[in-house]
C-alpha positions as CSV (number, residue, x, y, z in Angstrom):
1,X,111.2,75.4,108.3
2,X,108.5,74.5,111.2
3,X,105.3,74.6,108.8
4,X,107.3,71.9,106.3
5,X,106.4,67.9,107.3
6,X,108.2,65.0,106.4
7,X,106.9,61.6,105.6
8,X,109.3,58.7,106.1
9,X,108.7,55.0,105.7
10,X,110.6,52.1,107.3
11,X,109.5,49.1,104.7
12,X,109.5,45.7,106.2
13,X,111.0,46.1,109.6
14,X,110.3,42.2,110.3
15,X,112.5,41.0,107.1
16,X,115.0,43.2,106.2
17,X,116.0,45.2,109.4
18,X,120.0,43.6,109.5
19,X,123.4,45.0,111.5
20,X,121.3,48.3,113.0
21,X,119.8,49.0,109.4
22,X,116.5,50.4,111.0
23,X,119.2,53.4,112.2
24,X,118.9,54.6,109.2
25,X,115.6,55.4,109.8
26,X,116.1,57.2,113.0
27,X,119.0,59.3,111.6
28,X,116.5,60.6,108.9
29,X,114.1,61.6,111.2
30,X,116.5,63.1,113.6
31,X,118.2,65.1,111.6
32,X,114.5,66.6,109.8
33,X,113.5,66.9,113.5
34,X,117.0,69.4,114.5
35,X,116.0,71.4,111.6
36,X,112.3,72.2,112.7
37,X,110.5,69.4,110.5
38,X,107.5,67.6,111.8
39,X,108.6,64.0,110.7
40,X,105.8,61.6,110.1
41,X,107.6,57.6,110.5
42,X,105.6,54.7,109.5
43,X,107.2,51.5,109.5
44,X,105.2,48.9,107.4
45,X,105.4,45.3,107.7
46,X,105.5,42.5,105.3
47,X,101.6,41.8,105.4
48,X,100.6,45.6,105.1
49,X,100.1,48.0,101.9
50,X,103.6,50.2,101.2
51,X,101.8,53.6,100.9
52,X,102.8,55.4,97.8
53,X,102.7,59.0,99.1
54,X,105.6,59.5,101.5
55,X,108.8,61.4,101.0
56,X,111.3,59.0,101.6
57,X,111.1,55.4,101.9
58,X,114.1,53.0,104.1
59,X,115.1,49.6,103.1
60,X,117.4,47.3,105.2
61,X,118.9,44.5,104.4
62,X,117.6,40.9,105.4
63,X,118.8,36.8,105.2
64,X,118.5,35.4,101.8
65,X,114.8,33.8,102.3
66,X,113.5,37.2,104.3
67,X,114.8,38.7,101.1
68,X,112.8,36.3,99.0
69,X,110.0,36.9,101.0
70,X,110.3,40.9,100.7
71,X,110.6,40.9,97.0
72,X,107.8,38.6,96.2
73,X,105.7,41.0,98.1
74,X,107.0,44.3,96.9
75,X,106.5,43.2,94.1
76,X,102.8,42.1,94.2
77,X,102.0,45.3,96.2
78,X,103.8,47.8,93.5
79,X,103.3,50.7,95.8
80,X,107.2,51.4,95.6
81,X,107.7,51.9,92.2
82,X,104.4,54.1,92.4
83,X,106.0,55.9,95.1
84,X,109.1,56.8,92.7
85,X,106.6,57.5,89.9
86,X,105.0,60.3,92.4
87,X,109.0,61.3,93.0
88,X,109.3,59.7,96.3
89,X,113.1,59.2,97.3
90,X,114.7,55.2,98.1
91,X,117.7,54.7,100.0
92,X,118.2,50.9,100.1
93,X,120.8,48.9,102.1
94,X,122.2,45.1,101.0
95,X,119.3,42.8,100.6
96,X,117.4,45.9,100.2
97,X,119.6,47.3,97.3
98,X,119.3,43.9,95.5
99,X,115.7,44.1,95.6
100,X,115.3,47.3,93.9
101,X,117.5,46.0,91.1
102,X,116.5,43.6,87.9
103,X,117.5,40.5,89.4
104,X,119.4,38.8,92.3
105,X,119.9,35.2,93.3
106,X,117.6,33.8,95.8
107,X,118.4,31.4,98.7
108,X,116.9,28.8,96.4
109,X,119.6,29.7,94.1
110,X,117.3,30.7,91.5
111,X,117.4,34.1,89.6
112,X,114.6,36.0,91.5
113,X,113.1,39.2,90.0
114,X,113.5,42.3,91.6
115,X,111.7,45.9,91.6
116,X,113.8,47.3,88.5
117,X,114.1,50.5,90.2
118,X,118.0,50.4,90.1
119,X,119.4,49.1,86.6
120,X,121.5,46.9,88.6
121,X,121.5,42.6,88.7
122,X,123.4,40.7,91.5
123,X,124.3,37.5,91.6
124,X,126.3,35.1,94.6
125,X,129.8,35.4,94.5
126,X,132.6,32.2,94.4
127,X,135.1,33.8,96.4
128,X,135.5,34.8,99.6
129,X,132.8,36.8,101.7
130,X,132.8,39.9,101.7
131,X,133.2,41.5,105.1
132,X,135.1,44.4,106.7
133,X,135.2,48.0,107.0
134,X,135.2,50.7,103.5
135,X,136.3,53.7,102.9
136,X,134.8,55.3,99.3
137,X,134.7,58.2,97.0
138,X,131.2,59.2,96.4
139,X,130.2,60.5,93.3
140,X,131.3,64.0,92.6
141,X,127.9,64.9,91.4
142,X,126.7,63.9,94.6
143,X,128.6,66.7,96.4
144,X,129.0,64.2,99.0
145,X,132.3,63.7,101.7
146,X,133.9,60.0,101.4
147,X,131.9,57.2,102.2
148,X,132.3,55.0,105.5
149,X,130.2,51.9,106.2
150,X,130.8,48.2,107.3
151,X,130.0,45.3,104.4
152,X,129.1,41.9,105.1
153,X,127.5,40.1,102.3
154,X,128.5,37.3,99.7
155,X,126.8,39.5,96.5
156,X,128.5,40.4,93.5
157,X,126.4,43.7,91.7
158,X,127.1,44.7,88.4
159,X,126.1,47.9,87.2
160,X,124.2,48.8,83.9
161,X,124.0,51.7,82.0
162,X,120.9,53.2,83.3
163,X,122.6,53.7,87.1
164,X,125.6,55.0,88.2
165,X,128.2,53.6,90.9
166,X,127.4,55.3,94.2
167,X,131.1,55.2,95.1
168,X,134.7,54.0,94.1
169,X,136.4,52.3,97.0
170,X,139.7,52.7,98.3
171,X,139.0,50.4,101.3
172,X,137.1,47.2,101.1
173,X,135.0,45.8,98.4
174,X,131.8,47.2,97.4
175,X,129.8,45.9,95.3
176,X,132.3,42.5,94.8
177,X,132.9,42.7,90.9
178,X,136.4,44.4,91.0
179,X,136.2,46.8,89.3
180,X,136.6,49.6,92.5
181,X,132.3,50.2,92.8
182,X,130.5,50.0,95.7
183,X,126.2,50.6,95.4
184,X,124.2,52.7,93.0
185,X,122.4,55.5,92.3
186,X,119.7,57.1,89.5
187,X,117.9,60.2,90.3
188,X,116.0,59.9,94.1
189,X,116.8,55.9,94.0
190,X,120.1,55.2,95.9
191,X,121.4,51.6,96.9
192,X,124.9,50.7,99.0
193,X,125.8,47.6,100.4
194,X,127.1,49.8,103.7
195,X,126.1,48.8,107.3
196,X,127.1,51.1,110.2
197,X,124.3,51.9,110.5
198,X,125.3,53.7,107.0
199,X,123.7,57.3,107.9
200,X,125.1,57.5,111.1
201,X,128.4,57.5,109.4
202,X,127.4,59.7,106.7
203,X,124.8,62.5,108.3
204,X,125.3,64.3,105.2
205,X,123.7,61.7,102.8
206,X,120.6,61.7,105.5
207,X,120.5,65.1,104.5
208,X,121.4,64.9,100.9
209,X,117.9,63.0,101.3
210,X,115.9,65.3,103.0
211,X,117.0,67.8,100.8
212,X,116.2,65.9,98.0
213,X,112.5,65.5,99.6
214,X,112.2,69.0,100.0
215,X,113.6,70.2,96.6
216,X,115.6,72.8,98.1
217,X,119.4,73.3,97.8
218,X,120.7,73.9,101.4
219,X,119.7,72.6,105.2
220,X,119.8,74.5,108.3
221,X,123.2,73.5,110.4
222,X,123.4,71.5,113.0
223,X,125.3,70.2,115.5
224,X,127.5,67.8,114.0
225,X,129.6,66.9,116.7
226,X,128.8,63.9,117.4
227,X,128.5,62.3,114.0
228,X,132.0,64.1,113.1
229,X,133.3,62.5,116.2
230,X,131.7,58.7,115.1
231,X,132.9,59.6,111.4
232,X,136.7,59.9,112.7
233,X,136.7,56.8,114.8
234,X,135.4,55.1,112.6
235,X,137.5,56.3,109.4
236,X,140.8,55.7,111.9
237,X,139.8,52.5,112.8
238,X,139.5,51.1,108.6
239,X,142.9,52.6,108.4
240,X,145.1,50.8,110.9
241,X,146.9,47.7,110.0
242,X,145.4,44.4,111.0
């Protein structure tokens, strides 16, 4: 795979980079890099142009004005959604994954419209924050081992019919609405409310990504020791009693 290239995009490092987010970035581009791919990272700030032609594009998540600020910009700059339009591939994280939906709740406490890339609308949560360690069942169709990740946020996410849950939790809270979902997910667009960083955790969703990029059914191997090892401490450690 040494003549195939890889363009990644870290979008807005200076407002939505949150609990080791921007890992996610590095996991992408280290895993391409094991299996022979030239990996071409840009990380784009708030006051320059999201290019529309890369592969896969990395959203953290941010404070509630940071995300404010992100929005009102994505929005005005549109290349996102022309990036999905070309096929490009989103993996979104908190603040992020609010963003891409219809709507969220600013820090103004205003509805605040997002990037309707996700048919999803978030609002603040009454009850108590959100915060801990989750275990979840990915989506079957995903093809994807259980999901492991850290939450800390105050959102409540409901999911409408043109998405589907990324997971059902069996540990935590998700996306806060009780009814057992955490995230989302429709076609190349994927939003989760995991920290970790969340690919770390989950190696195989950085490649369920790269895969996706490449249209191609199967990866290399690779060493997975360490991840496996990071997977099972982490996986023990969400199971213990408190």
């Amino acid at each position: 795979m040494s003549d195939t290239s890889l363009r990644v995009v870290w979008v807005y490092p200076d407002l939505l980079s949150t609990y080791g987010d921007q890992g996610n970035a590095l996991v992408v581009q280290r895993r391409a890099e094991q299996r022979g791919l030239a990996v071409h990272r840009t990380d784009i700030r708030s006051d320059q142009q999201v290019p529309t032609s890369a592969d896969i594009y990395l959203i953290g998540g941010g404070e509630d004005r940071p995300q404010r600020l992100a929005a009102e910009r994505l929005l005005r700059d549109g290349g996102l959604a022309r990036a999905v339009d070309n096929g490009a591939i989103i993996f979104s994280v908190c603040a992020g994954y609010q963003i891409l939906g219809r709507e969220f709740v600013n820090d103004l406490g205003e509805p605040q419209q997002g990037l309707g890339l996700l048919d999803v609308v978030s609002t603040r949560g009454e009850a108590e924050r959100c915060v801990g360690d989750v275990l979840a069942d990915i989506d079957p169709d995903l093809g994807l081992p259980e999901l492991t990740g850290f939450e800390n946020h105050q959102g409540v996410t409901r999911v409408g019919p043109g998405a589907r849950p990324l997971a059902r939790v069996r540990l935590g809270k998700g996306n806060g609405t009780g009814d057992g979902t955490e995230g989302a997910w429709n076609d190349t667009v994927f939003g989760t409310y995991m920290h970790g960083p969340v690919l770390a955790r989950n190696p195989q969703i950085a490649d369920h990504l790269i895969k996706l990029a490449l249209d191609v059914n199967a990866l290399p191997p690779v060493n997975d020791q360490w991840y496996e090892a990071l997977r099972k401490e982490r996986i023990s450690a969400a199971l213990q009693p408190a």
